[in-house]
C-alpha positions in Angstrom: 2.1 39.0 -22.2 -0.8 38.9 -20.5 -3.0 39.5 -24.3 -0.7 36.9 -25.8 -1.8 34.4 -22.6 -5.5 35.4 -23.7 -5.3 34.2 -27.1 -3.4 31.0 -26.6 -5.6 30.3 -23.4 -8.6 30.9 -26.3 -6.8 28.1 -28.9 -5.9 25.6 -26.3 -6.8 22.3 -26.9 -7.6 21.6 -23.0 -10.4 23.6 -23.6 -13.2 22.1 -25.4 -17.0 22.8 -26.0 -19.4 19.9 -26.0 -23.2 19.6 -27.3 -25.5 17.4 -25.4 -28.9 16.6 -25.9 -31.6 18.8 -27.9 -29.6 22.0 -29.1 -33.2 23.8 -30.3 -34.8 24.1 -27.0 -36.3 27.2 -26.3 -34.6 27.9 -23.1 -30.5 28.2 -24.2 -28.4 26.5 -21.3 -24.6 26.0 -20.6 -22.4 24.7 -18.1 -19.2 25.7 -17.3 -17.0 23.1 -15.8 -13.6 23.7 -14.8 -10.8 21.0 -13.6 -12.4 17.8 -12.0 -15.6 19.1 -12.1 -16.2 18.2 -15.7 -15.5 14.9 -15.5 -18.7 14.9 -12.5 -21.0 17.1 -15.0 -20.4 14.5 -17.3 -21.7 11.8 -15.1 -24.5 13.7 -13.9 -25.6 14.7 -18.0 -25.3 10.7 -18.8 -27.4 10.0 -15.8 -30.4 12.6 -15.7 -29.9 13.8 -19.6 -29.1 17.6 -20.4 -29.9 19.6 -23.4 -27.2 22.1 -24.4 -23.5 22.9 -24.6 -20.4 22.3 -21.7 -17.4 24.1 -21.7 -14.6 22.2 -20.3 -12.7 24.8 -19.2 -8.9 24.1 -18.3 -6.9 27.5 -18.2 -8.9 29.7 -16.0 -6.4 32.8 -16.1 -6.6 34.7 -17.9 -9.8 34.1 -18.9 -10.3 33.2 -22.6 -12.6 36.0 -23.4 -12.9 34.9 -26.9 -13.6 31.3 -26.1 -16.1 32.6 -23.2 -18.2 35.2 -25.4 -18.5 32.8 -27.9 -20.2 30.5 -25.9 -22.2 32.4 -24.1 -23.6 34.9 -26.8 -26.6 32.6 -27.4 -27.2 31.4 -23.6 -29.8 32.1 -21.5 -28.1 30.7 -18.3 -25.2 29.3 -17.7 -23.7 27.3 -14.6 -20.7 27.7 -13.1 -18.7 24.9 -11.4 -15.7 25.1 -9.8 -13.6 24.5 -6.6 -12.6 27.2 -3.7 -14.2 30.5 -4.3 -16.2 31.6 -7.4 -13.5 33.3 -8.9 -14.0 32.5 -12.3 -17.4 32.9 -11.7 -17.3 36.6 -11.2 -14.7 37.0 -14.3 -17.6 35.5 -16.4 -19.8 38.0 -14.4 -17.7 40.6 -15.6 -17.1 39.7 -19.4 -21.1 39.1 -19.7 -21.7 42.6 -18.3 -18.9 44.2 -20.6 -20.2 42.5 -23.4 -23.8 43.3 -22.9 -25.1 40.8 -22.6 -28.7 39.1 -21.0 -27.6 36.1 -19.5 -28.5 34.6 -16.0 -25.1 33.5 -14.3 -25.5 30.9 -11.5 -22.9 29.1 -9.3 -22.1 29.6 -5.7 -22.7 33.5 -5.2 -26.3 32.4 -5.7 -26.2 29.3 -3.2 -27.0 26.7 -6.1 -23.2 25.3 -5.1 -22.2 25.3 -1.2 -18.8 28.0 -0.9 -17.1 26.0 1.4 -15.9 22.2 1.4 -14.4 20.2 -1.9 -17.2 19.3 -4.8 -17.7 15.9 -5.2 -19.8 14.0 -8.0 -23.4 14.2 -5.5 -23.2 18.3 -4.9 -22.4 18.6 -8.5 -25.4 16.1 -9.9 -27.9 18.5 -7.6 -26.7 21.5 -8.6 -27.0 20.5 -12.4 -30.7 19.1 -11.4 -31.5 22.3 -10.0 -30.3 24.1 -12.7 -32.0 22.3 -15.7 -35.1 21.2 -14.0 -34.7 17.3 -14.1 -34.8 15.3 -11.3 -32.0 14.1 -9.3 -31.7 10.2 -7.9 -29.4 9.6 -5.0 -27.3 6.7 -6.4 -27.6 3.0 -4.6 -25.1 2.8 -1.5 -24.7 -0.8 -0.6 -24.7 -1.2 3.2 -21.0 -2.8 3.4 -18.7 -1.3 5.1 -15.5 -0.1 3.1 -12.1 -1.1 4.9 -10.5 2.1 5.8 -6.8 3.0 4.3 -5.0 4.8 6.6 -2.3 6.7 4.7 1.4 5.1 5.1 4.6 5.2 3.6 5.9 3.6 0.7 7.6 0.3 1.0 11.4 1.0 1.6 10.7 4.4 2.0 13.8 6.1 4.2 11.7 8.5 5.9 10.3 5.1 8.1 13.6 4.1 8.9 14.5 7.7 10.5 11.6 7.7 12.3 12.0 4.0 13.8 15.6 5.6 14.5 13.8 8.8 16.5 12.1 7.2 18.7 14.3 4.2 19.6 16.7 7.1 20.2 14.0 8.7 22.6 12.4 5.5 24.2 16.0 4.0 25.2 17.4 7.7 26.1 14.2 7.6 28.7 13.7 11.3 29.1 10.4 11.6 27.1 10.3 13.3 23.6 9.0 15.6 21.4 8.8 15.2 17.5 8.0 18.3 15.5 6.6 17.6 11.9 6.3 19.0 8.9 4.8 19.3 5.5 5.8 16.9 3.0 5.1 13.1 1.8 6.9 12.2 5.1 4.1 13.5 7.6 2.2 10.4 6.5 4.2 9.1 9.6 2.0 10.9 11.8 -0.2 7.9 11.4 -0.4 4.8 13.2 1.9 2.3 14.0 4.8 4.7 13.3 3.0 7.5 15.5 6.0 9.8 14.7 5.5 13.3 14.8 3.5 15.2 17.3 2.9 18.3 15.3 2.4 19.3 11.6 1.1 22.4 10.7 2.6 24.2 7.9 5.6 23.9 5.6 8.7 25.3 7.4 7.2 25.2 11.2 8.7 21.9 12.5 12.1 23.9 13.3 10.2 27.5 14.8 8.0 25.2 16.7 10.9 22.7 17.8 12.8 26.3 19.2 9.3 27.5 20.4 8.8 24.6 23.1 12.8 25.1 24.2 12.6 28.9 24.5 9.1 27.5 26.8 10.9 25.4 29.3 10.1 22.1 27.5 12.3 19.7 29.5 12.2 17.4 27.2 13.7 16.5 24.1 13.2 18.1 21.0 13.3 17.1 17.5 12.4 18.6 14.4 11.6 16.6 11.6 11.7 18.4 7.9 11.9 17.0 4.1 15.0 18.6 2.1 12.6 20.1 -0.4 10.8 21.6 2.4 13.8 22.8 4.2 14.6 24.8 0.8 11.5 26.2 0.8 10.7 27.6 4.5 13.2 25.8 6.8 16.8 27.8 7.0 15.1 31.3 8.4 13.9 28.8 11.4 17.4 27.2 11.6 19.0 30.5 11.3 16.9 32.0 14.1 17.2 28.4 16.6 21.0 29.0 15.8 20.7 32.6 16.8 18.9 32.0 20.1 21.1 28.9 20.9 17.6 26.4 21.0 18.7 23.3 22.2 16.8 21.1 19.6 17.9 18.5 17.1 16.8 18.9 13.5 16.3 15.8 11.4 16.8 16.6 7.6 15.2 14.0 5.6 17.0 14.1 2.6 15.8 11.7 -0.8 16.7 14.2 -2.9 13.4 15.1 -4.6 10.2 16.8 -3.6 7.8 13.6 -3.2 5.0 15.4 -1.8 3.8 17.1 -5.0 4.5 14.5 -7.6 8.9 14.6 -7.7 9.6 17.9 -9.0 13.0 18.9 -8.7 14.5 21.1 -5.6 17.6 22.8 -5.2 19.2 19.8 -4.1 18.2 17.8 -7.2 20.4 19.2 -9.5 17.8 19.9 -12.5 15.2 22.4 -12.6 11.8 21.8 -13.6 12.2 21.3 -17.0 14.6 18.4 -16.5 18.4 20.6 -16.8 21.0 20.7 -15.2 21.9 22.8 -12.9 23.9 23.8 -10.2 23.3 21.2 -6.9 23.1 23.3 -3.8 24.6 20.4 -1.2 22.1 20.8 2.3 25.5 20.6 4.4 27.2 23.7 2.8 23.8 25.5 3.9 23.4 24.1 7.2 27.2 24.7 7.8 26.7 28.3 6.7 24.2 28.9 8.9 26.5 28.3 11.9 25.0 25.2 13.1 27.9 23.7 15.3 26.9 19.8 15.0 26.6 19.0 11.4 26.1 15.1 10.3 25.0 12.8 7.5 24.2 9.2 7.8 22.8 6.8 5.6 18.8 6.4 6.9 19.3 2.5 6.4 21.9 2.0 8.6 19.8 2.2 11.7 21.9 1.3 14.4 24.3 4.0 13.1 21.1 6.1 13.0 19.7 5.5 16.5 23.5 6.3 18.1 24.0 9.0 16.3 20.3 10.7 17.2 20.8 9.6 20.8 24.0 11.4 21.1 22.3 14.3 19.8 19.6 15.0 21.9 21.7 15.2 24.4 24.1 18.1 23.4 23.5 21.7 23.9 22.9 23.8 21.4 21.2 23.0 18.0 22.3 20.1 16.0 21.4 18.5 13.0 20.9 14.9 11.0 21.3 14.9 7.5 19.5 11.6 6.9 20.3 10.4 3.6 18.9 7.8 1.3 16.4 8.1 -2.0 13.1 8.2 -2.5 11.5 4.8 -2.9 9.5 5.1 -5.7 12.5 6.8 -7.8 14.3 4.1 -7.2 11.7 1.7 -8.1 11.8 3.2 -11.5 15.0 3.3 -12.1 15.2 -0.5 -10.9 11.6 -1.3 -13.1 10.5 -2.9 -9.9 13.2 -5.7 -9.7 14.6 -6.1 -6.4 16.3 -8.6 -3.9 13.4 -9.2 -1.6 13.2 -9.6 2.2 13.2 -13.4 2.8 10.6 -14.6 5.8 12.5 -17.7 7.4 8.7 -19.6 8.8 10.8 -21.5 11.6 12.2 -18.7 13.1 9.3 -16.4 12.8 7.1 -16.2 16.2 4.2 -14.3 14.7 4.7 -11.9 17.1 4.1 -9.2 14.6 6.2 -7.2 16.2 7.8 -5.8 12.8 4.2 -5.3 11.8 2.9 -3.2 14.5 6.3 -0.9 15.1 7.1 -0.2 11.1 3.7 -1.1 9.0 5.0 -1.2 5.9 2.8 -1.6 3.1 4.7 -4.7 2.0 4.0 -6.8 5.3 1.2 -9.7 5.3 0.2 -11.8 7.8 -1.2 -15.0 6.8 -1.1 -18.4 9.3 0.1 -16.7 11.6 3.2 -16.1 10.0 5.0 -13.1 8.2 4.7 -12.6 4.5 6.7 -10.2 2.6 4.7 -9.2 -1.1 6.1 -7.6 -4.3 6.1 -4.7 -3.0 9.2 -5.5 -0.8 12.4 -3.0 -1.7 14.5 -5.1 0.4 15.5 -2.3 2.3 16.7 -4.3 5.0 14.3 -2.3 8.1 12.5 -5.1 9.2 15.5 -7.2 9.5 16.7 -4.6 11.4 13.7 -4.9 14.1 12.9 -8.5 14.6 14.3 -9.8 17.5 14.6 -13.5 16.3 16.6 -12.9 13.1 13.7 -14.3 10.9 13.9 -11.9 8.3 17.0 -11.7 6.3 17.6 -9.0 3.5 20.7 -7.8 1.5 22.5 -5.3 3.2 21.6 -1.8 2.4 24.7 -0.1 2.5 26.2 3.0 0.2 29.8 4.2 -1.2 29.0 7.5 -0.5 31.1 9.9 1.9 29.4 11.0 5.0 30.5 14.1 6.2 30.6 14.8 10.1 31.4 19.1 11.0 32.1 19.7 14.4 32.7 23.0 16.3 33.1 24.0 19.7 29.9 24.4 21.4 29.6 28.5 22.1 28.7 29.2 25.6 25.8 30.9 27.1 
């Protein structure tokens, strides 16, 4: 399989050789640009000029030999770009020297590219400038300074909602807190004003570290926060174990039903598989249920007060418990609605400009303008905000679903 990889890696179309410049100089050069990277060789060839060929090279294992020996047979040197650490660098290495051939190989085993740190269009201009011997210009900065983006969630994303339901759950419960994150579109929470996980390390550790500061005389309490496609993929040994050894933490399942992080590719909970059939839906209850949690529950993440009551009776029970929070992913539903929604309505007389809904959710559709709240298009009228202001001047259709939540509740084992 591998051989038959070889030769259709060799015929791909991704792959693509390009002359630039004077082709009879008497030193032969090429540059090998893999992923990203070419698109900055190209910018750094239009700016300081480059005479030779570039190999945009898209499938780097396994290595197109033919492809590779047939550009390099007339080369003096050739320049490797790429990301991480020269792997394909040292595959070309190795095809030269099996082939025989007298070529000089550069990249970043000989320090012309730094080995640590992402590329970016000014390391790859010098490195190109270095190679061919033509000078490099630093580009003209202007002296404004760029507004920063802090990273948020989507507008009418659920995830925001649970977390506004978290910690009203924690600040009226007055016993202090702890949020353990996790890896997925959802740790864009950890950003201000939400502020609303206190760890976030790798995918799978929100639950291990939730039963870690129990097991270490936290006397506080604990919540795990974790995305359904990430629960699939590292969460249930953690569950299983906080289960085993009785952890008395609360474990917040935040389920839209996709893997949003990564670009929406399917999960076990989706239903399809990555190339769009169906297939058997593995419901995130049955599991959890299976796993002998005691205190099972879904609730629909846009029903807040719902939310915040059932979280605050929660953290308060022994043992492990757990939240399915249930609601889709934004954007999906965006799609499937082609953007038109019933919008949040601002009433200006009742508004205060307090900001209040501004500074505890900061949603991407919020504007302030005259010192009064504006809602833009990209409002999903999930109903949050309305939810939050404490002078009804937001009103938004009820976000409510058919759906049947399930509750499972056993008798609380000893210890």
């Amino acid at each position: 399989k591998l051989d038959k990889a070889t030769r259709l890696n060799a015929k791909s179309r991704f792959n693509k050789i390009m002359k630039v410049g004077n082709q009879d100089k008497k030193i032969k050069r090429g540059i090998i640009a893999i992923g990203i990277n070419f698109a900055y060789v190209r910018e750094a060839v239009d700016t300081m000029g480059f005479d030779g060929e570039i190999l945009k090279l898209a499938t780097t294992y396994p290595i197109p030999d033919p492809l590779m020996a047939s550009f390099m047979k007339d080369k003096d040197e050739v320049l490797i770009i790429e990301e991480g650490e020269p792997v394909t660098e040292v595959i070309v290495r190795s095809v030269a020297q099996y082939l025989h051939m007298e070529i000089t190989i550069k990249g970043k085993s000989n320090g012309i590219l730094p080995r640590f740190g992402e590329l970016n269009p000014d390391l790859v201009a010098k490195a190109v400038s270095e190679f061919t011997g033509r000078k490099y210009v630093d580009p003209p900065y202007s002296d404004q300074e760029v507004p920063k983006r802090t990273p948020a969630l989507c507008a009418g994303c659920p995830h925001r909602a649970t977390y506004y339901a978290i910690h009203k759950a924690l600040k009226d419960n007055k016993k202090g807190g702890i949020v353990a994150g996790d890896r997925g579109c959802y740790n864009q929470g950890a950003h201000a004003p939400l502020s609303a996980i206190d760890t976030c390390i790798c995918m799978g550790a929100s639950i291990a570290m939730a039963s870690g500061f129990y097991h270490a005389n936290v006397d506080e309490p604990i919540v795990a926060v974790i995305g359904d496609g990430t629960f699939f993929h590292g969460g249930l040994p953690s569950l299983l174990n906080a289960v085993h050894n009785y952890s008395n933490i609360t474990v917040a399942i935040l389920d839209n039903s996709i893997t949003g992080m990564t670009g929406h590719q399917p999960n076990p909970g989706t239903g399809m598989d990555a190339m769009g059939r169906k297939v058997k839906q593995v419901d995130i209850f049955d599991v959890v249920k299976a796993l002998g949690v005691d205190r099972i529950f879904e609730v629909n993440a846009f029903e807040t007060n719902k939310v915040v009551e059932r979280f605050m009776e929660e953290i308060n029970m022994p043992g492990p418990s757990v939240v399915i929070s249930k609601a889709p992913c934004a954007i999906v539903v965006s799609r499937e609605k082609k953007g038109n929604f019933q919008k949040a309505v601002v009433d200006e007389e009742k508004c205060k400009g307090c900001k209040l809904c501004i500074n505890t959710l900061g949603c991407p559709a919020f504007a302030f303008e005259e010192k009064k709240l504006v809602i833009n298009d990209l409002c999903t009228g999930c109903g949050l905000c309305a939810t939050v202001c404490p002078f009804d001047a937001i009103t938004a259709p009820v976000v409510s679903s058919d759906k049947q939540f399930r509750t499972h509740i056993e008798s609380e084992v000893k210890q």
